[in-house]
VOBA-1610 file (N, C-alpha, C; in pm, whole numbers, padded with zeros to 5 digits, always signed):
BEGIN
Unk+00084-00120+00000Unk+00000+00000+00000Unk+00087+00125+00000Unk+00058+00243-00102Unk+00132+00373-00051Unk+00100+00455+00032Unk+00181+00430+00139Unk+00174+00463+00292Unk+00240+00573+00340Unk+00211+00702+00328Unk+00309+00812+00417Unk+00354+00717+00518Unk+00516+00732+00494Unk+00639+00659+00633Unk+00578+00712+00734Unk+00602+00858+00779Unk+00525+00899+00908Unk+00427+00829+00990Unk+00310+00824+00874Unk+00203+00751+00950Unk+00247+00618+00993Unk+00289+00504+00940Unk+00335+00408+00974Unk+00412+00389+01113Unk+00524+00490+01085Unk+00607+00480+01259Unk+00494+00575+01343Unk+00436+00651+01298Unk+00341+00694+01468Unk+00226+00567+01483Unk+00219+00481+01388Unk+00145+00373+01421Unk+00194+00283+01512Unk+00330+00265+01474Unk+00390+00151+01552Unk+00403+00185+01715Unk+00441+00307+01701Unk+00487+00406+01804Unk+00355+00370+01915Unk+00211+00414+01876Unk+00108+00366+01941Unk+00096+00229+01973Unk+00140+00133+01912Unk+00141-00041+01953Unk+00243-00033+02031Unk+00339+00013+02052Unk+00440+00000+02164Unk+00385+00048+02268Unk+00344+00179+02281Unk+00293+00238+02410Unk+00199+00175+02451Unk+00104+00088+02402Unk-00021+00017+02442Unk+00018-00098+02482Unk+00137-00185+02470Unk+00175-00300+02486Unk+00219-00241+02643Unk+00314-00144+02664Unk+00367-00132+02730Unk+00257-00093+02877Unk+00172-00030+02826Unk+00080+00005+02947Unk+00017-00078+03002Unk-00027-00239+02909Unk-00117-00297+02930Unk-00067-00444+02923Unk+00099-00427+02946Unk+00121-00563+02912Unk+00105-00646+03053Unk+00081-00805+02996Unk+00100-00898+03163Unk+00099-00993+03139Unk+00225-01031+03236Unk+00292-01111+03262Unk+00209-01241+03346Unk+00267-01343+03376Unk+00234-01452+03477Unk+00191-01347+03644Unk+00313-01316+03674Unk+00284-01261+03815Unk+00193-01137+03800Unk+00207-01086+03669Unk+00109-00973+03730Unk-00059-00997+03736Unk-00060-01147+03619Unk-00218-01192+03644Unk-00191-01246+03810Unk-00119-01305+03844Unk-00119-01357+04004Unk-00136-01263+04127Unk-00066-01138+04070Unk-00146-00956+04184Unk-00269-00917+04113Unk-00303-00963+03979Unk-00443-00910+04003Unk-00523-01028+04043Unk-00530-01135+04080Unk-00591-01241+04119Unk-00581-01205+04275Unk-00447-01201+04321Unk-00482-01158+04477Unk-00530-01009+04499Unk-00520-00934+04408Unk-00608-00791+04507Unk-00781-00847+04432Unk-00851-00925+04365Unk-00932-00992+04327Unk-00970-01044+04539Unk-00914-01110+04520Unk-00941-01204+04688Unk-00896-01143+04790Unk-00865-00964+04762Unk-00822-00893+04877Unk-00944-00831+04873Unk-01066-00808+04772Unk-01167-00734+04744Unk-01302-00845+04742Unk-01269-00918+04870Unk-01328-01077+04884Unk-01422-01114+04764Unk-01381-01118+04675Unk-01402-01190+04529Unk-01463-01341+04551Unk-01592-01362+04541Unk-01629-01525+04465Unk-01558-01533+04404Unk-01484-01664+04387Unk-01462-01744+04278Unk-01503-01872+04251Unk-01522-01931+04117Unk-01620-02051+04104Unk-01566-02126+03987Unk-01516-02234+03998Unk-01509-02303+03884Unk-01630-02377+03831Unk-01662-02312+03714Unk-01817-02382+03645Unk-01831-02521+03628Unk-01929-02591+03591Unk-01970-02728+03580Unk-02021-02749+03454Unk-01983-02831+03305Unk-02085-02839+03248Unk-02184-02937+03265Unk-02319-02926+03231Unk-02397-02972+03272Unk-02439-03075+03187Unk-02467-03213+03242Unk-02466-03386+03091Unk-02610-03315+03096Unk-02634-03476+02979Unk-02728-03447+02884Unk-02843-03419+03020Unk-02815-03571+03088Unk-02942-03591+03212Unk-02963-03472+03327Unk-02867-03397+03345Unk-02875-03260+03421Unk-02943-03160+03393Unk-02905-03151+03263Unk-02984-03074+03168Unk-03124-03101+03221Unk-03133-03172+03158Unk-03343-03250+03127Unk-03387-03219+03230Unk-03341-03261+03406Unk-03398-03209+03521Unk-03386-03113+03567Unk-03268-03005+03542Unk-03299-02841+03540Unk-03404-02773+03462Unk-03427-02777+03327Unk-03551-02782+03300Unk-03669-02838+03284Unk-03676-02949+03331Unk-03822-02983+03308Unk-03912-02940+03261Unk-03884-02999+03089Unk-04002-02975+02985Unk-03982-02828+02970Unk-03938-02751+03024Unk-03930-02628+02954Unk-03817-02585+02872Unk-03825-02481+02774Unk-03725-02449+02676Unk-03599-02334+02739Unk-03502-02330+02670Unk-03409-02239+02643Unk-03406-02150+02519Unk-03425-02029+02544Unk-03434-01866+02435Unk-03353-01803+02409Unk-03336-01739+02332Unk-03225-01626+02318Unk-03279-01490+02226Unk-03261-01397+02267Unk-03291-01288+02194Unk-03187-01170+02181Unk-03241-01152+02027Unk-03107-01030+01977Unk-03214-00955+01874Unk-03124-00856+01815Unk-03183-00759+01756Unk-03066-00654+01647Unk-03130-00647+01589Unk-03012-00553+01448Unk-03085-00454+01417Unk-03002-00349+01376Unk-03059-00195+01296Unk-02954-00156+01206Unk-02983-00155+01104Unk-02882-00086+01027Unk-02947+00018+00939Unk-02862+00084+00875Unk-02915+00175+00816Unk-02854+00307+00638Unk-02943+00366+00547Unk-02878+00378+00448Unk-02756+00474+00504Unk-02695+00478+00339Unk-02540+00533+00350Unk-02610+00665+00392Unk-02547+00750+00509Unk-02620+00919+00487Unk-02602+00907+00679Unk-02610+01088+00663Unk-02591+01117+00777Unk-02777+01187+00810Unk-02806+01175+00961Unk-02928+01205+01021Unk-02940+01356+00959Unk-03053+01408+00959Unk-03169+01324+00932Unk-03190+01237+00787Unk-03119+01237+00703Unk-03147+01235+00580Unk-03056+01073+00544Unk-03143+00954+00614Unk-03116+00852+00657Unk-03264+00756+00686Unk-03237+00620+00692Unk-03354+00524+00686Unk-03301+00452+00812Unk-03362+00401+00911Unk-03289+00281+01007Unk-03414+00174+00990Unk-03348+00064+00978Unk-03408-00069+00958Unk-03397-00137+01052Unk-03502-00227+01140Unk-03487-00278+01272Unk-03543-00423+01257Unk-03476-00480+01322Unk-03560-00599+01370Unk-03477-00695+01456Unk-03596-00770+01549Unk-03578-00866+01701Unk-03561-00993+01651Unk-03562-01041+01727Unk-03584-01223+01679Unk-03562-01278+01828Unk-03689-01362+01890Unk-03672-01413+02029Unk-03714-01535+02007Unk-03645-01661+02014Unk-03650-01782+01914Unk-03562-01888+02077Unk-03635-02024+02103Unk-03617-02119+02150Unk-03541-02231+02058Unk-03481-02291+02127Unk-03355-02405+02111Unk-03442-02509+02003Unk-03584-02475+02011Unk-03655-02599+01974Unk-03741-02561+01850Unk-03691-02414+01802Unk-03718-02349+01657Unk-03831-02280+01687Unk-03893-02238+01760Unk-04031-02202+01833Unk-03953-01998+01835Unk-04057-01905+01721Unk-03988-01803+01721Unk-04120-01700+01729Unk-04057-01518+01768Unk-04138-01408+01765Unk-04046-01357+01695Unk-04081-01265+01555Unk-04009-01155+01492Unk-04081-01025+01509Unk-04000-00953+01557Unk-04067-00750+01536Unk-03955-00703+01486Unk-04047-00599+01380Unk-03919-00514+01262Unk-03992-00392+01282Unk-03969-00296+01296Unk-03968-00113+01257Unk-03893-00078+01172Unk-03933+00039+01090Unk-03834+00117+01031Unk-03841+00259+01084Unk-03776+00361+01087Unk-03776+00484+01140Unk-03681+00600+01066Unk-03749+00665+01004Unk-03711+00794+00946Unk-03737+00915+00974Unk-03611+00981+01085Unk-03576+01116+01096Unk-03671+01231+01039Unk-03646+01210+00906Unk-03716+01327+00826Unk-03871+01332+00840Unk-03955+01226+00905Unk-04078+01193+00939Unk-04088+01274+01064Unk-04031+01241+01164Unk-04020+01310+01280Unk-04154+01449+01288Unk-04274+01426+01355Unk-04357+01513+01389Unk-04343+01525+01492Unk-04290+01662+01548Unk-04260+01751+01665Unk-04384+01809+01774Unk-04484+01811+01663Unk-04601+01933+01719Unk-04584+01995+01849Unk-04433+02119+01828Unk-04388+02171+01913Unk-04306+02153+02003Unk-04294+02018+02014Unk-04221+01948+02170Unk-04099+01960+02080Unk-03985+01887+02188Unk-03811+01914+02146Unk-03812+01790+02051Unk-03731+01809+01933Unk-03715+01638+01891Unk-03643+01614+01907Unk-03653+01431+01958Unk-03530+01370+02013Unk-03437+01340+01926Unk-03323+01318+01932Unk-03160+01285+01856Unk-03243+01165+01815Unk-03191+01129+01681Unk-03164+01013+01594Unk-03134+00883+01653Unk-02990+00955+01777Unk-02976+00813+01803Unk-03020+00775+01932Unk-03091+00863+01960Unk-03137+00836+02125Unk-03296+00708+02045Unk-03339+00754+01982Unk-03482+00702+01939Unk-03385+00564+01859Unk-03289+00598+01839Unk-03255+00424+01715Unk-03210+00320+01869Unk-03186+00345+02008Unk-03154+00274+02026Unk-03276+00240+02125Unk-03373+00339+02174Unk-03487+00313+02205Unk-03562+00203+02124Unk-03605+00272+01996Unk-03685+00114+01895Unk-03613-00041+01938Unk-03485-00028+01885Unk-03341-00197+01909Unk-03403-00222+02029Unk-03411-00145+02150Unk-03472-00248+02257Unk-03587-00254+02303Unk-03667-00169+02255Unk-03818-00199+02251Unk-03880-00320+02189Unk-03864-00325+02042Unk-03827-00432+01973Unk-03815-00585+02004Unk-03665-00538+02112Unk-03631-00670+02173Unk-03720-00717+02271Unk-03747-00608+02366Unk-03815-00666+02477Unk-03963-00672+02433Unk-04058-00629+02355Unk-04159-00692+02297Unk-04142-00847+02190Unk-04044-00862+02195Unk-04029-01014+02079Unk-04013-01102+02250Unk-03953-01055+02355Unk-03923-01181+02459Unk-04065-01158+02505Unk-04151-01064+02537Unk-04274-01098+02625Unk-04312-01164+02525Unk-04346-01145+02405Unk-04466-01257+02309Unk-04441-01334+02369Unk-04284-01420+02340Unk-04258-01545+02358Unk-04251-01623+02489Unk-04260-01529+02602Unk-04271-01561+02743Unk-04419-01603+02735Unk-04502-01533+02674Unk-04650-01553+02691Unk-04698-01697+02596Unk-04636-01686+02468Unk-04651-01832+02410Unk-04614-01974+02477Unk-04490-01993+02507Unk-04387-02088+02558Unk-04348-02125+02696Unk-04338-02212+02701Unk-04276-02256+02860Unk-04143-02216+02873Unk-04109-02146+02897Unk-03959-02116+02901Unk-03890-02135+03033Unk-03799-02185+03035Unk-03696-02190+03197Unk-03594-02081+03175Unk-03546-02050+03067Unk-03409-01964+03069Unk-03399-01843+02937Unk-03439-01759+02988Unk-03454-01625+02844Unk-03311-01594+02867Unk-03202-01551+02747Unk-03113-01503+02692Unk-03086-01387+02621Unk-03076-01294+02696Unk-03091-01150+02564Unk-02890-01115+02523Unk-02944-01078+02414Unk-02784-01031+02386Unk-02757-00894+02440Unk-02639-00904+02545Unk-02593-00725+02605Unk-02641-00761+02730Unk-02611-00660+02801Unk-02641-00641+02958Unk-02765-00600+02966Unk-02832-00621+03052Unk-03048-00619+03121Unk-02995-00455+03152Unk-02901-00419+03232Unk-02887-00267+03230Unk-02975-00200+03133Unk-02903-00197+03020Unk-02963-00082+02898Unk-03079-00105+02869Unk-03150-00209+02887Unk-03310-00193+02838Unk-03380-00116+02928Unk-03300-00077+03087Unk-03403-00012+03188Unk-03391+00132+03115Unk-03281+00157+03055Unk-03238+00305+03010Unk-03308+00317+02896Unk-03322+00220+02842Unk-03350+00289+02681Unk-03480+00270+02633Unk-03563+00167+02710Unk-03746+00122+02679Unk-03754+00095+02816Unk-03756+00176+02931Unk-03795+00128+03088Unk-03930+00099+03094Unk-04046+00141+02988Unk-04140+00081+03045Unk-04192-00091+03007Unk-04125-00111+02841Unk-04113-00255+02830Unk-04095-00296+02910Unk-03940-00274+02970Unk-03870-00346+03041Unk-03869-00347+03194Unk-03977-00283+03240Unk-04061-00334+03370Unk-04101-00441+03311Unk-04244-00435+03215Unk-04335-00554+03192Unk-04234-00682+03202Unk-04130-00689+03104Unk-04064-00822+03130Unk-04022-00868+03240Unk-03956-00774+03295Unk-03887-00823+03436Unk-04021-00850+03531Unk-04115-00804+03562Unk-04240-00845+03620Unk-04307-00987+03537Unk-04280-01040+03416Unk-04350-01141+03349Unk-04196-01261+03389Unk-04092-01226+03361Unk-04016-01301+03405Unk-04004-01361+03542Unk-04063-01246+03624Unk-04042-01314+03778Unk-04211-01409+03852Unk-04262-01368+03785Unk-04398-01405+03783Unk-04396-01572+03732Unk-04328-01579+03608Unk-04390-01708+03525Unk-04245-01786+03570Unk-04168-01728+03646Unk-04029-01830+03706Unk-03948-01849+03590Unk-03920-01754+03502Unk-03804-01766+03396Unk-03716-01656+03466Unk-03603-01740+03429Unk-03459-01662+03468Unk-03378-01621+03333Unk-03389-01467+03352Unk-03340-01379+03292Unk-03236-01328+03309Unk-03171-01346+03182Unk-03028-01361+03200Unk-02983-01285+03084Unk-02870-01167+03053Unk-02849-01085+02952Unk-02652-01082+02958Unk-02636-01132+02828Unk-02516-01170+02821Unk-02427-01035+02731Unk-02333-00992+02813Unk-02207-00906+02725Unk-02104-00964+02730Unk-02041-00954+02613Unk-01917-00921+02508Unk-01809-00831+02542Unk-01887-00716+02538Unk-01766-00599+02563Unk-01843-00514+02661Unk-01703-00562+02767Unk-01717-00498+02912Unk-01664-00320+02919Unk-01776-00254+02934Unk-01709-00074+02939Unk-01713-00022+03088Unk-01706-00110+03172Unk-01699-00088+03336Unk-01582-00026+03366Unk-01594+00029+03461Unk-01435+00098+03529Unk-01448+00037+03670Unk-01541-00047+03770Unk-01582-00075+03855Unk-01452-00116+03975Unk-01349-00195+03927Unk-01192-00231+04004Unk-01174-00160+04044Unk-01140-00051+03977Unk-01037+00085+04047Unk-01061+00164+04113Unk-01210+00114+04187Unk-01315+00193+04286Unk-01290+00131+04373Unk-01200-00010+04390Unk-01195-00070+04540Unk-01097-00073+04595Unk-01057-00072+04682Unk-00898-00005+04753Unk-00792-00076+04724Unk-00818-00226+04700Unk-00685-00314+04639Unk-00692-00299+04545Unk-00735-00235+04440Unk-00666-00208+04299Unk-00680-00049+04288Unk-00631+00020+04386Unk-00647+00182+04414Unk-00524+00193+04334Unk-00414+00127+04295Unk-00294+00135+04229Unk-00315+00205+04063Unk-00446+00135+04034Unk-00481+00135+03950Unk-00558+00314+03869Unk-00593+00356+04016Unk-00672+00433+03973Unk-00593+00540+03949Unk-00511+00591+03922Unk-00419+00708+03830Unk-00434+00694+03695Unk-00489+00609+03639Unk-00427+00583+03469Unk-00528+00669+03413Unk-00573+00719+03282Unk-00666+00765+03205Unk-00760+00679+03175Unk-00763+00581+03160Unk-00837+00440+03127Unk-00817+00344+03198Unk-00900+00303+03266Unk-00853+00171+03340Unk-00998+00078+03366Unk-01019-00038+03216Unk-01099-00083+03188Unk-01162-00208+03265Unk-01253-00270+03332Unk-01223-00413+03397Unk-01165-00528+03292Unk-01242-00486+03178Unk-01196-00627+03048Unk-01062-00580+03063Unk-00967-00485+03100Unk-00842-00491+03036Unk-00731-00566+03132Unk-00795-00507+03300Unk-00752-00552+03434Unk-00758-00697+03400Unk-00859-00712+03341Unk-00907-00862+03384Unk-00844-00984+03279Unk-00797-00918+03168Unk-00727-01036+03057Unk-00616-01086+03102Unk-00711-01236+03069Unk-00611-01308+03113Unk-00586-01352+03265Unk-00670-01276+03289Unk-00617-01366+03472Unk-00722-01454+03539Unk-00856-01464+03474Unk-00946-01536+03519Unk-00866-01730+03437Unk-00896-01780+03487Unk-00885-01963+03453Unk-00992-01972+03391Unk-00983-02091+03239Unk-01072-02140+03189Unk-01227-02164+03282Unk-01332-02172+03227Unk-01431-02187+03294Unk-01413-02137+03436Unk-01389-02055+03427Unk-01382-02006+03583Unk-01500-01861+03610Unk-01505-01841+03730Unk-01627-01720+03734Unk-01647-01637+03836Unk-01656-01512+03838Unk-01604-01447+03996Unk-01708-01347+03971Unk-01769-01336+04119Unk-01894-01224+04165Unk-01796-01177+04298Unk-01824-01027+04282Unk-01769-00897+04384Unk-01896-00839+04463Unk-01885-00856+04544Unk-02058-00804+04635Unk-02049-00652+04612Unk-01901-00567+04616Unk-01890-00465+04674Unk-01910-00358+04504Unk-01905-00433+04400Unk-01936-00331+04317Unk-02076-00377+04254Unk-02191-00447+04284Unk-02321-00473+04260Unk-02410-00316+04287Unk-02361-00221+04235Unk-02434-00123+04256Unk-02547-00098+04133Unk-02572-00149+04026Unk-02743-00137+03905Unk-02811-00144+03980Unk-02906-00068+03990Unk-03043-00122+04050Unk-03117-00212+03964Unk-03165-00339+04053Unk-03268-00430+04067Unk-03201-00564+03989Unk-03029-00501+03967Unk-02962-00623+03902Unk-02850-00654+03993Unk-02787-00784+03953Unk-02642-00839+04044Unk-02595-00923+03880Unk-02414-00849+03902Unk-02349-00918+03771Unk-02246-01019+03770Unk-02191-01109+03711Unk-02106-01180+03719Unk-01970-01151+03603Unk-01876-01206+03649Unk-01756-01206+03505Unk-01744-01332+03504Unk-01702-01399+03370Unk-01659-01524+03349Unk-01539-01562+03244Unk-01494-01634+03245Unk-01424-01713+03138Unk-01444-01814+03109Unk-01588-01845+03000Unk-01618-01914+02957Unk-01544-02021+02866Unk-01442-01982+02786Unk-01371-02060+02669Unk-01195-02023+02677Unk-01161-02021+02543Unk-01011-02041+02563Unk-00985-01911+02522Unk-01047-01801+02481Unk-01052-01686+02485Unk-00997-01612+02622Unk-00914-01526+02580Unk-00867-01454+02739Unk-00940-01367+02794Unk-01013-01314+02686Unk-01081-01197+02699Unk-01257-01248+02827Unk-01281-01132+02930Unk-01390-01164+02983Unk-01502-01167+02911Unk-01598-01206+02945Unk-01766-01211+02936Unk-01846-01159+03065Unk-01952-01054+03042Unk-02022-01055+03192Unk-02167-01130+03168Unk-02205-01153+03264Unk-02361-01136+03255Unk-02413-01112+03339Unk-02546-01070+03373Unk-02601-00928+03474Unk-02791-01086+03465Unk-02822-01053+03585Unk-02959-01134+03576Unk-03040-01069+03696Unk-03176-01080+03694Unk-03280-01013+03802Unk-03232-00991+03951Unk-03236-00913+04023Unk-03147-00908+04174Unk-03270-01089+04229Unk-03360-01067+04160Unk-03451-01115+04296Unk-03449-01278+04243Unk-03351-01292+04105Unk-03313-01438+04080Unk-03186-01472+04117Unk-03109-01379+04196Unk-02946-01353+04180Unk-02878-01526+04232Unk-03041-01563+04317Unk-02963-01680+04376Unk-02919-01820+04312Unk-02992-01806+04194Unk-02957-01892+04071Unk-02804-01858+04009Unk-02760-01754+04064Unk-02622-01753+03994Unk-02535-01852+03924Unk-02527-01921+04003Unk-02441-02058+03981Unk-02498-02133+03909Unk-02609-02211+03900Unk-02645-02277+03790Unk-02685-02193+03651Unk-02695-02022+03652Unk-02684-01993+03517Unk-02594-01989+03474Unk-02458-01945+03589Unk-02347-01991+03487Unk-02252-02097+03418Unk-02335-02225+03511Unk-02307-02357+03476Unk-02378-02375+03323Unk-02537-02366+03303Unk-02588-02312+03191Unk-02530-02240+03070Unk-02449-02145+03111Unk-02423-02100+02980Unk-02294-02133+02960Unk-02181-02164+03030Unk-02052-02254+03018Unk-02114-02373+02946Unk-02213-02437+02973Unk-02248-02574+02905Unk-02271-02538+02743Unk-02383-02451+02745Unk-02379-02352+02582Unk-02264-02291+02514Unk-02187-02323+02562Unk-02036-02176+02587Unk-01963-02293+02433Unk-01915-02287+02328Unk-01821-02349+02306Unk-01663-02336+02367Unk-01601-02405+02386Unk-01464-02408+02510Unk-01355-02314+02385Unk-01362-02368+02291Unk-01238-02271+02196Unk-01303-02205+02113Unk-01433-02102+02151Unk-01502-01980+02106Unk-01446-01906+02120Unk-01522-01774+02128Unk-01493-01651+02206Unk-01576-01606+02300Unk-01642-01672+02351Unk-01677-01651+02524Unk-01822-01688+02464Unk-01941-01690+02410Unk-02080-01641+02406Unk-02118-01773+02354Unk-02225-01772+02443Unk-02298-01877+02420Unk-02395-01907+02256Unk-02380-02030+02189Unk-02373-02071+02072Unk-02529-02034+02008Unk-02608-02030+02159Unk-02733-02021+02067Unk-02768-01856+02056Unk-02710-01802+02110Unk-02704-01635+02107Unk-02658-01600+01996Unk-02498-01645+01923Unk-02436-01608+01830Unk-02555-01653+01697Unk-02642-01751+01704Unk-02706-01825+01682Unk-02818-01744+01569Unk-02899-01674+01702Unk-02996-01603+01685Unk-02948-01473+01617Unk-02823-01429+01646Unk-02740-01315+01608Unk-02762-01341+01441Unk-02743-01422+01408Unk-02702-01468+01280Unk-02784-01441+01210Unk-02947-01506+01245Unk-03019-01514+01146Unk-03131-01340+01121Unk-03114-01293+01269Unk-03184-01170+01257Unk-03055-01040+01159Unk-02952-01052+01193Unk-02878-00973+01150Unk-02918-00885+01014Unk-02935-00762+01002Unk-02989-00695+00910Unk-02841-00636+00808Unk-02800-00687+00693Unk-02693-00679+00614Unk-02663-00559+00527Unk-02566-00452+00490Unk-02575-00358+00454Unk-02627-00403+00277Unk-02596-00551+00228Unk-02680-00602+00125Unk-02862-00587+00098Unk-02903-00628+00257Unk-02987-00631+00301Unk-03067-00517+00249Unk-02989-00393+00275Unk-03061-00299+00293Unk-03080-00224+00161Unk-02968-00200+00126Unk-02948-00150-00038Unk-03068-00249-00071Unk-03074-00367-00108Unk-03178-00448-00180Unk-03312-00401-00127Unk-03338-00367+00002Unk-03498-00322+00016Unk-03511-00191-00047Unk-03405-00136-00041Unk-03422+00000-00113Unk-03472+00032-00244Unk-03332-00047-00312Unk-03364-00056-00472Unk-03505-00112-00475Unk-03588-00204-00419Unk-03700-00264-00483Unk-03853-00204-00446Unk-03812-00146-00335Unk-03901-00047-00213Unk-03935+00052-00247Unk-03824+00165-00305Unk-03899+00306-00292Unk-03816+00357-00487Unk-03876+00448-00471Unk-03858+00458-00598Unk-03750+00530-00633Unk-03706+00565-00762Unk-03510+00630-00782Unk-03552+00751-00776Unk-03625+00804-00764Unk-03594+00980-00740Unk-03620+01010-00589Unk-03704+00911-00512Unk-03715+00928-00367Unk-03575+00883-00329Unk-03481+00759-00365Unk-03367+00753-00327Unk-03248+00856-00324Unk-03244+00924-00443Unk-03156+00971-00523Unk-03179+01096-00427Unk-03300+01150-00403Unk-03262+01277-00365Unk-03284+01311-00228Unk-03344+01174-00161Unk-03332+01166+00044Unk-03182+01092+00073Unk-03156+01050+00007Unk-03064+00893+00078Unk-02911+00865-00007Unk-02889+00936-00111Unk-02805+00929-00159Unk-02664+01016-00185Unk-02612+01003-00105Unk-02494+01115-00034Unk-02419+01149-00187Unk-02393+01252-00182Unk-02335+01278-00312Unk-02194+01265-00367Unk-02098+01173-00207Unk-02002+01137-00258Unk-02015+01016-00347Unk-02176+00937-00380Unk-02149+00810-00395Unk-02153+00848-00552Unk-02161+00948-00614Unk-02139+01036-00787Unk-02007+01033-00835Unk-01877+00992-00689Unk-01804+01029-00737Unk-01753+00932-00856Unk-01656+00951-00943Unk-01620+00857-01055Unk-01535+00744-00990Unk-01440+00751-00889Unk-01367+00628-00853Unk-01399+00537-00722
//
């Protein structure tokens, strides 16, 4: 590639400094493991669960997972399309789909403030979601709902869905359980054995934490459970270094342990941490930037495209 030299060495320049800030060693996962058990840290080595364990943890009832995609045309707000849709689907092919679309330029104000683009795109994604899990709570016997991401953000972003579920979940005895990927906590460097920590500009838990948890292994901290009406866990589900959290109802918290035996059992061991039927569901709802161009072209017509949705770098000749 023709690469200004410059850019190249201030590139490298940045991979050195990042190695260097964040590198670790054997002993230094072994001091963050002990200020871990200086900050009386659970720790738990998971169980997977045989076929016959299985069958009598649920009894006759299913396992769910729910996710949700939005994507949207090339173009900046307002002058943009977002395309949505849920998918809350059991192990046993048993499914609810909800899709919205939402366009900015529609936006009727009648006076009031209008909300940002993206405050409302991420409102619909979990509205969406949490109306595709009540259907399916209300259809199905379910023992174990799965949402993709932390139960946090649905209180923030659709709180009144997401009462109804958490009230239908605790009601009908399904344990609700919401799985993340990418941990954006700073929560460690709030507790006095990793006070070492707290000078840096960034000081991430996924970053503290690579690498020092053991395969299938799983650790709950009482002292940073501060979400309301939730309690979270970290794990190392697979051969991945990187953590996984998951966050579930305060008032199911006591199931801890067998959900995370549960989803270690779902977990493939040389994945990347997430349970198979999540990535699963991920898959088939996923809304494709193919996807979308194709509803377009066949959907609306070329002068409504051409002159809402079509950024005018895409004229250019190369």
């Amino acid at each position: 590639m023709d690469i200004e030299h410059d850019l190249v060495e201030k590139l490298k320049s940045v991979g050195e400094k990042l190695r260097a800030s964040y590198e670790k060693t054997n002993t230094s996962n072994d001091n963050i493991r002990q200020m871990l058990t200086d900050s009386l840290t659970v720790f738990r080595q998971m169980q997977t669960l045989s076929t016959e364990n299985l069958a009598e943890l649920l009894k006759n009832k299913e396992i769910a997972g729910v996710d949700g995609s939005v994507n949207q045309t090339k173009g900046e707000p307002p002058h943009v399309i977002y395309l949505f849709q849920s998918l809350a689907k059991t192990t046993t092919g048993f499914e609810v789909r909800k899709s919205d679309v939402y366009v900015p330029l529609l936006d009727e104000t009648d006076g009031e403030e209008v909300i940002q683009p993206q405050k409302w795109r991420s409102h619909l994604l979990a509205k969406l979601e949490l109306e595709a899990a009540m259907q399916l709570i209300e259809e199905r016997e379910l023992a174990f709902l799965l949402m993709d991401g932390a139960l946090y953000h649905y209180r923030i972003d659709a709180e009144q869905e997401w009462e109804k579920l958490r009230q239908m979940a605790i009601e009908k005895n399904v344990l609700l359980v919401g799985v993340s990927e990418e941990i954006t906590t700073e929560n460690l460097v709030r507790l006095e054995s990793f006070s070492s920590f707290a000078n840096r500009p960034y000081c991430y838990d996924r970053d503290l934490l690579f690498g020092a948890l053991k395969k299938g292994e799983s650790i709950y901290i009482e002292e940073i459970q501060h979400k309301a009406g939730l309690q979270s866990v970290w794990t190392r589900f697979g051969s991945a270094p990187q953590i996984t959290g998951f966050d579930m109802l305060e008032e199911q918290a006591h199931h801890r342990e067998i959900i995370s035996d549960l989803l270690y059992t779902l977990t493939p061991k040389e994945g990347r941490g997430i349970p198979l039927w999540l990535d699963y569901v991920d898959r088939e709802i996923r809304i494709t930037d193919k996807l979308v161009d194709g509803l377009l072209d066949q959907y609306l017509d070329a002068e409504t495209r051409h002159r809402f949705f079509t950024k005018k770098r895409s004229d250019r000749p190369y």
